[in-house]
C-alpha positions as CSV (number, residue, x, y, z in Angstrom):
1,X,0.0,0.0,0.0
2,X,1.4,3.3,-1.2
3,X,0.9,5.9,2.1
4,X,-1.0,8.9,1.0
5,X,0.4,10.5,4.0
6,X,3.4,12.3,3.7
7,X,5.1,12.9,6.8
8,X,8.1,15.9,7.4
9,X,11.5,15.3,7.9
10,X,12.5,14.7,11.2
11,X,15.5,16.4,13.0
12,X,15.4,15.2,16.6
13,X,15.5,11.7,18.1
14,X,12.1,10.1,18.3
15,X,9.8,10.0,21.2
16,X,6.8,8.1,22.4
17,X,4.3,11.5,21.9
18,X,5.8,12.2,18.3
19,X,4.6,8.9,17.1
20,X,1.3,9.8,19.4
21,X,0.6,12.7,16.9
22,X,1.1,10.5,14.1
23,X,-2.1,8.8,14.8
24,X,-4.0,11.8,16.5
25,X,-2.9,14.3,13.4
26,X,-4.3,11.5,11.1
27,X,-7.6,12.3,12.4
28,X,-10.2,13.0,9.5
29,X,-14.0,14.0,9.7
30,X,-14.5,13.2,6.2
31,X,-14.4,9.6,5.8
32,X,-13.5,7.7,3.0
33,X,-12.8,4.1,1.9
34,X,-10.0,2.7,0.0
35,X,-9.7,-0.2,-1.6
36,X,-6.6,-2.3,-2.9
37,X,-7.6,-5.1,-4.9
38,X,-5.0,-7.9,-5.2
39,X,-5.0,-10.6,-7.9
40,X,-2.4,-13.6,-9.1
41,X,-1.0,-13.6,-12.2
42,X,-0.7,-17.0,-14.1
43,X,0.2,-18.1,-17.6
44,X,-2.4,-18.7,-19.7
45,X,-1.2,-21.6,-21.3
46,X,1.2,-23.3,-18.7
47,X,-1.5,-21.9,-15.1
48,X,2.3,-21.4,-13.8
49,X,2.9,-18.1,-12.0
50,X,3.7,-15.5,-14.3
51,X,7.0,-14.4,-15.4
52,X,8.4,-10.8,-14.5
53,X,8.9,-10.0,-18.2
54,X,5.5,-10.6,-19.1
55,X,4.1,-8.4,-16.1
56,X,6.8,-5.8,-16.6
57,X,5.7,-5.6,-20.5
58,X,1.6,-4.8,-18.9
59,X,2.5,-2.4,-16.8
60,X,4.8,-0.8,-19.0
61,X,1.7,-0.5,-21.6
62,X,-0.7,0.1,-19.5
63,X,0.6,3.5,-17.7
64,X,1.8,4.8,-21.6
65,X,-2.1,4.4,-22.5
66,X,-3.5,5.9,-19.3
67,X,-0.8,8.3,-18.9
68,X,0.4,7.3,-15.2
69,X,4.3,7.5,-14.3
70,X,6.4,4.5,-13.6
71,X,7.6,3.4,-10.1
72,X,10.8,1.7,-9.9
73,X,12.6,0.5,-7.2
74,X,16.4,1.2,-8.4
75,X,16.6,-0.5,-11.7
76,X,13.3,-2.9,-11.1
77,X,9.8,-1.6,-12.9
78,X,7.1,-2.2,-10.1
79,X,4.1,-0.2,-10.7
80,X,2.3,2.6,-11.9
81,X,0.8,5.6,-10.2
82,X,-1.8,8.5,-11.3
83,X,-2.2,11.0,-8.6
84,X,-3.3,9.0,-5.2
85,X,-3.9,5.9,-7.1
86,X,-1.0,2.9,-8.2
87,X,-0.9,-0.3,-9.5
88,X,1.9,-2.4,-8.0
89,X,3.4,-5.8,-7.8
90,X,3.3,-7.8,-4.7
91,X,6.6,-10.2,-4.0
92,X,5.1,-13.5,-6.2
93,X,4.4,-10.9,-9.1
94,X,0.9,-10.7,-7.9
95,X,-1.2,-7.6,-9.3
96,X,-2.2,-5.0,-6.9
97,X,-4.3,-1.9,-7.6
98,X,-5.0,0.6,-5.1
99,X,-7.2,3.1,-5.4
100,X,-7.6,6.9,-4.2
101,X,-10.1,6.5,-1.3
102,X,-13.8,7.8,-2.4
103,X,-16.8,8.7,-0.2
104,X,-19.5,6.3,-2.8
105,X,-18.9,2.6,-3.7
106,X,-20.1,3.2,-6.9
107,X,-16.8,5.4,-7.8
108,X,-14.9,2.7,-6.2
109,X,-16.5,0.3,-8.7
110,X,-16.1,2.8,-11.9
111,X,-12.4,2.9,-11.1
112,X,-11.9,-0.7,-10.6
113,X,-14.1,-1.6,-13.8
114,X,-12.4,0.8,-15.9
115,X,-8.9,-0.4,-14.8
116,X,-8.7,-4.2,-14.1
117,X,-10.8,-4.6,-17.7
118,X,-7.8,-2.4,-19.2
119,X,-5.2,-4.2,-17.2
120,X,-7.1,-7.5,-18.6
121,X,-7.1,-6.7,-22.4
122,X,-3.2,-5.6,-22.0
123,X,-2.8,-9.0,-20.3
124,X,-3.8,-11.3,-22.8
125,X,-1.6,-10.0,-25.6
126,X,1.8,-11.5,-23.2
127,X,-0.8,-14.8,-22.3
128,X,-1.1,-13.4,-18.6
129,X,-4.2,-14.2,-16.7
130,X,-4.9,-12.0,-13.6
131,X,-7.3,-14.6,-11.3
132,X,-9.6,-13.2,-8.8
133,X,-8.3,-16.1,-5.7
134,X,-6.6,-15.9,-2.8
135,X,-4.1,-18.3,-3.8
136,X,-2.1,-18.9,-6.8
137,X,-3.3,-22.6,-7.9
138,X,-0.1,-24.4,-9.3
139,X,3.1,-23.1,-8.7
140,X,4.2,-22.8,-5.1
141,X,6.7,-20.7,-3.6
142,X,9.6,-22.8,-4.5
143,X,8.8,-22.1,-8.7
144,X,8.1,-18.6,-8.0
145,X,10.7,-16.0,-8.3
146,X,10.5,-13.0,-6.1
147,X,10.1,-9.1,-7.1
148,X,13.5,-7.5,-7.4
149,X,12.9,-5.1,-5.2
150,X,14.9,-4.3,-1.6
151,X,12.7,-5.0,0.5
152,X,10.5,-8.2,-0.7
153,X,14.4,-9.9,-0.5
154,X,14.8,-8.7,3.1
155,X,11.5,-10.1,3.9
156,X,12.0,-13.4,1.9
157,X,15.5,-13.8,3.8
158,X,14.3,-12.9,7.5
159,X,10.3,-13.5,7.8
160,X,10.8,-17.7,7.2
161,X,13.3,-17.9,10.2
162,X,9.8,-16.6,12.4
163,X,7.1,-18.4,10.4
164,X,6.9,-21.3,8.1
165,X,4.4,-20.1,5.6
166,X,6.1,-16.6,5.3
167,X,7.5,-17.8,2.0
168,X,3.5,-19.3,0.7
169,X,2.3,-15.9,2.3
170,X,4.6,-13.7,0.2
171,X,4.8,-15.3,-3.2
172,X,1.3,-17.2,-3.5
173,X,-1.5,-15.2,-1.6
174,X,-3.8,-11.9,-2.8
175,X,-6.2,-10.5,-1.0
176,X,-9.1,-7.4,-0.7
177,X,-7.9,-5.0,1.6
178,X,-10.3,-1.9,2.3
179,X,-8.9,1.4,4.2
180,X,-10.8,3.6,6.6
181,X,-10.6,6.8,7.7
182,X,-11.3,7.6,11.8
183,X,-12.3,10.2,13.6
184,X,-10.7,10.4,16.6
185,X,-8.4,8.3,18.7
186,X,-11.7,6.4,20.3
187,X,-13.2,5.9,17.0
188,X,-10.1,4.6,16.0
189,X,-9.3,2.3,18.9
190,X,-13.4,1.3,19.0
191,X,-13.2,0.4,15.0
192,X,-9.6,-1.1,15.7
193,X,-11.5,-3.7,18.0
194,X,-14.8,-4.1,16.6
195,X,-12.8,-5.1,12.8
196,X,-10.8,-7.5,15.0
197,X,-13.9,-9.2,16.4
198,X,-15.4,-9.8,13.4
199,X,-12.8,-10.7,11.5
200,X,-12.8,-14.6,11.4
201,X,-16.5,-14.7,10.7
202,X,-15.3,-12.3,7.5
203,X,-11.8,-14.1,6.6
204,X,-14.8,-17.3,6.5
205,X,-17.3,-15.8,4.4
206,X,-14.5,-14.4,1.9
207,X,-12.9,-17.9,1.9
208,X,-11.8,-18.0,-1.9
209,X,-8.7,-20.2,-1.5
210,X,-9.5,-23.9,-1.6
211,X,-6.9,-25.2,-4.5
212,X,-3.1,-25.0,-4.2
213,X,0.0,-26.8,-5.7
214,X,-2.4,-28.2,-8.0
215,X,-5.3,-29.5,-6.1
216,X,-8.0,-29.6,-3.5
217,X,-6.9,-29.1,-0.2
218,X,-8.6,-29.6,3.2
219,X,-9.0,-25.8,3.7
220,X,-11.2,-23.5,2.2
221,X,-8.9,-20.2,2.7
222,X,-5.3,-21.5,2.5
223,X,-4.3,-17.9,2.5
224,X,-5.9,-17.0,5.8
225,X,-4.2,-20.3,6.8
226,X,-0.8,-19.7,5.6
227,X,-0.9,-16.2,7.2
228,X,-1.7,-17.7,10.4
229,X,2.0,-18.9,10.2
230,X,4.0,-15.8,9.0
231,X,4.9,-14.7,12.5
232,X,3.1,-14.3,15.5
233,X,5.8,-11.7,16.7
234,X,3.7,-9.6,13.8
235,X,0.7,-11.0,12.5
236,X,-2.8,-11.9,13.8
237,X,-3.3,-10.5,17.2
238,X,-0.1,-9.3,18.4
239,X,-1.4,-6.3,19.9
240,X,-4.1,-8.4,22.0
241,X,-3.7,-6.2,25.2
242,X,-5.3,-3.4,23.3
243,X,-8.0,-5.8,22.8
244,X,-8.1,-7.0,26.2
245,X,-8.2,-3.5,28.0
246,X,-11.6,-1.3,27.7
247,X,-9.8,1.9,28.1
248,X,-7.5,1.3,25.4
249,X,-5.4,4.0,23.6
250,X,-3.2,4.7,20.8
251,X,-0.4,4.2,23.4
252,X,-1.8,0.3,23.6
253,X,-1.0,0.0,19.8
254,X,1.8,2.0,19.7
255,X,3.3,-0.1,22.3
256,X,2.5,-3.4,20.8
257,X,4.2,-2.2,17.3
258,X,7.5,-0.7,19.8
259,X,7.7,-4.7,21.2
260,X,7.9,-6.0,17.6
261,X,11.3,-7.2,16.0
262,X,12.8,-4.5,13.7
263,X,13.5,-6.3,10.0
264,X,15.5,-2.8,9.0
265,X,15.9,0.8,8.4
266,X,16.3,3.2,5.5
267,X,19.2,5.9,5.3
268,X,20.0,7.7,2.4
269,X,18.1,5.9,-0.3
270,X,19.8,2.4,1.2
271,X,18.2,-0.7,3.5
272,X,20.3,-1.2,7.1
273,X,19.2,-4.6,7.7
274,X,18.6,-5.4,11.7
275,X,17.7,-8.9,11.0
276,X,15.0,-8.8,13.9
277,X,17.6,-8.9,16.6
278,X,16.0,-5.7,18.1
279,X,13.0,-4.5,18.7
280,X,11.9,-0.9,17.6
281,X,11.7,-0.1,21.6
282,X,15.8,-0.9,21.7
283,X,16.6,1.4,18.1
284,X,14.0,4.0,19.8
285,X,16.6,3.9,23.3
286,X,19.4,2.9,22.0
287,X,19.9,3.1,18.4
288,X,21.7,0.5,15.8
289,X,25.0,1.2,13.8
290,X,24.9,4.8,14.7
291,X,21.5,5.4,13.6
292,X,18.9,6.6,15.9
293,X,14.8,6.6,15.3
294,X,12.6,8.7,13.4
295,X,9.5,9.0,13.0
296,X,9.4,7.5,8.9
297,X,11.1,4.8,10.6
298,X,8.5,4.2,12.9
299,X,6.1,4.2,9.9
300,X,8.1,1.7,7.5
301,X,8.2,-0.4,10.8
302,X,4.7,-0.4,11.3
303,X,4.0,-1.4,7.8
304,X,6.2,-4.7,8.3
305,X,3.5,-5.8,11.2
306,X,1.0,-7.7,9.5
307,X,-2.2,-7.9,11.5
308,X,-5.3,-8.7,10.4
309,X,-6.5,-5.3,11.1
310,X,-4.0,-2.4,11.0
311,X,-3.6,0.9,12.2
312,X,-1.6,3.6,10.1
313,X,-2.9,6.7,9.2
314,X,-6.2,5.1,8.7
315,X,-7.5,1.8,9.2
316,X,-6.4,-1.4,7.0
317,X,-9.1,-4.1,6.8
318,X,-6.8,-6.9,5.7
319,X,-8.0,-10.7,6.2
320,X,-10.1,-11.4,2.9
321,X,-8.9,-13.8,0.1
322,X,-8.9,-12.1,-3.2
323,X,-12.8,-12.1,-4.9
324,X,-14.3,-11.2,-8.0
325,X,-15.5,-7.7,-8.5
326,X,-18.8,-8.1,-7.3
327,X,-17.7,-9.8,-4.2
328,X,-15.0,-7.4,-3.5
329,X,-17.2,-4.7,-3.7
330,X,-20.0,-6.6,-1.4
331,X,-16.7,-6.1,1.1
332,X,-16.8,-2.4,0.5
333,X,-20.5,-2.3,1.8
334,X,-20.8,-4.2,4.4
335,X,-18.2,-2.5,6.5
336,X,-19.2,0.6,5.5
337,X,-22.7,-0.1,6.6
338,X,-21.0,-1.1,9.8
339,X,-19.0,1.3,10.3
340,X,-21.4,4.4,9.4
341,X,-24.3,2.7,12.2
342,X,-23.7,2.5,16.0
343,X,-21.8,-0.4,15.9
344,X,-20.7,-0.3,19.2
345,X,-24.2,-2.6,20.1
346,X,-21.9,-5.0,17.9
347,X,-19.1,-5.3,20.5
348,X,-21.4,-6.2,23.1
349,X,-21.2,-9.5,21.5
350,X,-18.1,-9.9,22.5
351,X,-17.9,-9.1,26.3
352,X,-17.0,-12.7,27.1
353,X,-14.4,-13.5,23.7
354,X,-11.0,-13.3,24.4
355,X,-8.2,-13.1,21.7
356,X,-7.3,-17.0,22.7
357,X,-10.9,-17.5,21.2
358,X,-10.4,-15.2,18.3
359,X,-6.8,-17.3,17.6
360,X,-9.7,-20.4,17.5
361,X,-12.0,-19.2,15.0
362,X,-9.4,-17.7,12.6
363,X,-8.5,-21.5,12.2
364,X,-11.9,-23.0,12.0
365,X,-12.6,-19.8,9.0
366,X,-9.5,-21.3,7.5
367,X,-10.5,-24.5,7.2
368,X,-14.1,-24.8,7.0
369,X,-15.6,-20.8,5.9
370,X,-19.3,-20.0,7.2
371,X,-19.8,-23.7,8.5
372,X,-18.3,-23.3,11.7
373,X,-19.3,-23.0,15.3
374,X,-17.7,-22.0,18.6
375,X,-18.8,-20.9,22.1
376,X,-22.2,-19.0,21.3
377,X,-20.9,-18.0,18.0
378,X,-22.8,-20.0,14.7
379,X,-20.8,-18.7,12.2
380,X,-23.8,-18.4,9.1
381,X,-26.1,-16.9,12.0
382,X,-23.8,-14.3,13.6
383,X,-22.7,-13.0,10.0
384,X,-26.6,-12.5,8.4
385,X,-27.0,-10.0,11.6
386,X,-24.0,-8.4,10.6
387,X,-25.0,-8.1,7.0
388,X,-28.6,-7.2,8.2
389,X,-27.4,-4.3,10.6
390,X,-24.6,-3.2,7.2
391,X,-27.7,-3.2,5.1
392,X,-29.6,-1.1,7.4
393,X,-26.8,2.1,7.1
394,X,-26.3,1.7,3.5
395,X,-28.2,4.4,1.3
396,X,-30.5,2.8,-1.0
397,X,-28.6,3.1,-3.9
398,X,-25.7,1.4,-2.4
399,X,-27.8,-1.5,-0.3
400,X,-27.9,-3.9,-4.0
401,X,-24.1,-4.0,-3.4
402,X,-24.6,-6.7,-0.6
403,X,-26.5,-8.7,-3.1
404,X,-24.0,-11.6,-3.6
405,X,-23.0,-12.1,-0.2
406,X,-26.3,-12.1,1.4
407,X,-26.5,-15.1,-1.4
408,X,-24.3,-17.0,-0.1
409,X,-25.1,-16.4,3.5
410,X,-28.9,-17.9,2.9
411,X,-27.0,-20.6,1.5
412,X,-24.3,-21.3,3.9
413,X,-21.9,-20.5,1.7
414,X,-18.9,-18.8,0.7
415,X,-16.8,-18.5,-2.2
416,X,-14.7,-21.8,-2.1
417,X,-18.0,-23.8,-1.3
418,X,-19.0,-22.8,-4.7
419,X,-15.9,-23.6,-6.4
420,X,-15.5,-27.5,-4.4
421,X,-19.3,-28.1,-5.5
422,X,-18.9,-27.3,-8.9
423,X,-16.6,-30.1,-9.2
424,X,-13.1,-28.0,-8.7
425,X,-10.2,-30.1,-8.3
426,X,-7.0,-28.5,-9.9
427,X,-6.2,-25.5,-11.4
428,X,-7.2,-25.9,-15.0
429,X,-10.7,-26.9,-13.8
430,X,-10.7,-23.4,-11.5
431,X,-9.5,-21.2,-14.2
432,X,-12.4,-23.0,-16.5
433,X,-14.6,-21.6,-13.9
434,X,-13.8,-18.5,-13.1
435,X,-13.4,-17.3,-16.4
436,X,-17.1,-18.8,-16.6
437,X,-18.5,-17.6,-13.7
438,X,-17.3,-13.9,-14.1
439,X,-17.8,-13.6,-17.9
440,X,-14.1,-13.3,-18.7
């Protein structure tokens, strides 16, 4: 995610309250939503992963018809950018477009028509499919060459030593990601907990991951699963005393992100590796190689913690496998039908759930979608509330968006349920069907 913050350069050592008015100058009453809409990208004619020269050859074409500048990092092509919005490649060579945020879902779905359909025609002249999954079906890590960029080889070299499926994670998985704005430090911390709540019910109805190396496997998101081993030094639910506490602050997340292992720092265009011996609280008090924080250091730290919901200077929604279009913008809706209602009545749900039981149900989402049950929680039952409370904050013209999902949820269902009934067992069959089922 490109930051659409830009923060000043910093000329004294860092402290606890500058990072403070990080979060509390972030602040925004005009809310908007962002999406960033992740696909893989597979040869047409082989399902492998796609090569770099074919993606680098799209992207190239793409920004000289839309107009959009080039990003490189050094000598590597990896993106495009227009103004607030980027397309970008993600460490397998995975497809990422993120979008300006926008107040209506409808201009988030113009931009993402208009775009992904170019991004699709330019594609097929270099035999490159971009799939709408959460996993790339046939190749695995081990056939997938990384991004030449800096820091997806940091990450590759460090982030295995902490998790096993770091490598899967990096150069397999795409997801839907939707950004928030917040209000205020409580409306951050009280969205902060309420998206962390509800997010294994979510990661189960977006399950969209069933097939991998090849085949069926025995979980329906083996994105959500493989990110459950990444690291928990850094992933999941590593700030779960902010969860735990009721009067919870920005200091509780701030702290949480201080106690994580630094991966490394940037200084003068160049990458100081750290190798996670230190944590940012040590650079903050005692500095590494000479170097002492600052505050953009804080902020590329932050961005290497890999929660299912994040803070930065607004809100990352980040635990959904990658969907079609009409699911991904089903996403958009429901949480901003949440989100725009009093859905603090939806945390009351949760008085007795501890992050232990959240840990629980992010498996059972993994492996088994909708159809799972826990405690007082019935997975299909507790999410058709949710979507009837979303549906009830939506405007009218924005309510039809939910369409799809609600669908599924009369059904049981969730993505990958459709895919294993239809008879789904390798990747040929899955791209048969997708390019079926979404008129591609």
């Amino acid at each position: 995610m490109l930051n659409y913050k830009n923060t000043k350069t910093q000329t004294k050592p860092l402290d606890f309250e500058q990072i403070r008015e990080y979060y509390q100058s972030s602040c925004k009453s005009d809310l908007r939503y962002g999406l960033e809409y992740e696909r893989v990208s597979i040869n047409s004619a082989t399902l492998k992963s796609a090569d770099y020269e074919s993606i680098e050859k799209i992207i190239k074409n793409f920004a000289d018809i839309k107009g959009w500048g080039l990003l490189y990092d050094e000598d590597t092509l990896i993106g495009a950018i227009c103004g607030k919005s980027s397309i970008s490649l993600e460490p397998g060579c995975q497809m990422e477009l993120s979008l300006e945020p926008k107040k209506d879902i409808a201009e988030i779905e113009k931009d993402t028509k208009e775009i992904c359909a170019l991004l699709n025609r330019i594609a097929k002249f270099y035999n490159v499919d971009f799939l709408p999954i959460g996993i790339t079906p046939k190749s695995t890590y081990q056939n997938i060459d990384i991004v030449e960029k800096k820091r997806y080889k940091i990450m590759a070299k460090h982030l295995p030593n902490y998790g096993k499926f770091a490598p899967v994670m990096m150069r397999e998985t795409a997801g839907v990601q939707l950004n928030i704005d917040y209000k205020s430090e409580n409306d951050a911390i009280s969205k902060l907990k309420l998206l962390s709540f509800i997010s294994p019910f979510m990661t189960g109805l977006f399950a969209n991951s069933p097939i991998r190396n090849n085949k069926l496997t025995n979980y329906k998101s083996f994105r959500a699963l493989a990110w459950k081993y990444t690291g928990k030094e850094r992933c999941s639910l590593f700030y779960n005393k902010l969860l735990e506490n009721k009067g919870a602050t920005f200091e509780d997340y701030i702290n949480a992100i201080l106690d994580v292992p630094l991966l490394f720092i940037e200084r003068d265009g160049k990458k100081i590796v750290t190798g996670c011996k230190i944590t940012f609280r040590d650079f903050m008090q005692n500095g590494f190689m000479g170097n002492f924080a600052t505050l953009n250091d804080y902020i590329l730290h932050s961005s290497l913690c890999f929660p299912d919901v994040r803070l930065k200077n607004c809100i990352e929604i980040r635990n959904h496998d990658s969907q079609n279009l009409e699911m991904a913008l089903a996403l958009c809706a429901f949480y901003k039908g949440i989100l725009e209602g009093d859905f603090c009545k939806i945390l009351e749900y949760f008085n007795e759930t501890t992050t232990q039981d959240l840990e629980k149900m992010g498996f059972l989402a993994a492996k088994y979608g909708v159809d799972f049950e826990y405690k007082n929680f019935h997975a299909k039952e507790f999410l058709y509330k949710l979507f009837e409370f979303a549906q009830s904050n939506l405007k009218e013209n924005e309510k039809h968006y939910l369409n799809k999902a609600f669908e599924l949820l009369k059904n049981g269902k969730c993505p990958a349920d459709e895919i294993i009934e239809n008879k789904v067992k390798n990747a040929n069959d899955l791209e048969k069907y997708l390019k079926r089922v979404n008129n591609c």
